[in-house]
C-alpha positions in Angstrom: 9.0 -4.6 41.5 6.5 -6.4 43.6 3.7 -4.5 43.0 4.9 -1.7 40.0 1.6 -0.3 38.4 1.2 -1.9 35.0 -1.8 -1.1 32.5 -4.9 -3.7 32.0 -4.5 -5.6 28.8 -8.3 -5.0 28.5 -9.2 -2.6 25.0 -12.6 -2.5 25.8 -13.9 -5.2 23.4 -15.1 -7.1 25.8 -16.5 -10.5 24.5 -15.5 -14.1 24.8 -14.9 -17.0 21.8 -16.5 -19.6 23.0 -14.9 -22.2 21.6 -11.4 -20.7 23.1 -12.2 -19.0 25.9 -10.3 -16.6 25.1 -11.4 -12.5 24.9 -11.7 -11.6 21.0 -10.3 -7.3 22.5 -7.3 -8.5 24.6 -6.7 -12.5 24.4 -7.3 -13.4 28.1 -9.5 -16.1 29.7 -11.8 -14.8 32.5 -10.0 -16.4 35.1 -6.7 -14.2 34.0 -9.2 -11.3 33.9 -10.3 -11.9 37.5 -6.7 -12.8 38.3 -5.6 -9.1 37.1 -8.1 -7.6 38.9 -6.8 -9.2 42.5 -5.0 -6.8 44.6 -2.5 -9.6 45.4 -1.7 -10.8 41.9 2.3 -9.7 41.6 3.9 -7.6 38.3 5.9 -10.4 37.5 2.7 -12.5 36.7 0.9 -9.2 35.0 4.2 -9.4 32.9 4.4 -13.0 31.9 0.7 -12.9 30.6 1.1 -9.7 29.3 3.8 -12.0 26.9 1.5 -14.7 27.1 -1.3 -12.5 25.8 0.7 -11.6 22.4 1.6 -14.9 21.6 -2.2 -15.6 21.4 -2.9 -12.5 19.1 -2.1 -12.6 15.6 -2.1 -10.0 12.8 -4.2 -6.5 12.9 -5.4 -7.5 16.3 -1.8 -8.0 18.3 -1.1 -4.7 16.1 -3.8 -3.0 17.9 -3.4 -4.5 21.2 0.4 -4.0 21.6 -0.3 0.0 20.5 -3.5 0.5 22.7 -0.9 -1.0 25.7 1.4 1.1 25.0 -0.7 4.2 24.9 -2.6 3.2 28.4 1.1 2.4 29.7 2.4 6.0 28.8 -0.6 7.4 29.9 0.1 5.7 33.3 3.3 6.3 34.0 2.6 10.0 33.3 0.3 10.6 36.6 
């Protein structure tokens, strides 16, 4: 499962809090946004932030992010 195809948390809203750091669409830092976009960065890390990610989200906006995932990961696997 090294390298198993697995959607980008991004959902498009792409701006950062400052005060967190963290993306206000899809939770993650820039450095885990470069990070997913390395060719060498492995599933099981994609899958630990992925939970990481949710933890971070609250309300109306992990709603939104865990069904926009789950869209672009069906949408995925059915190519």
């Amino acid at each position: 499962m090294e390298h198993t195809k697995i959607a980008s948390p991004c959902v498009s809203v792409c701006k950062t809090d400052p005060i967190s750091g963290y993306c206000y669409g899809c939770g993650r830092t820039d450095d885990e946004k470069a990070k997913w976009k390395d060719k060498s960065t492995t599933s099981d890390w994609k899958l630990s932030n992925l939970q990481q990610l949710k933890k971070r989200l609250s309300g109306w906006v992990l709603f939104a992010f865990e069904k926009n995932h789950a869209n672009k990961t069906k949408r995925l696997n059915s190519n």
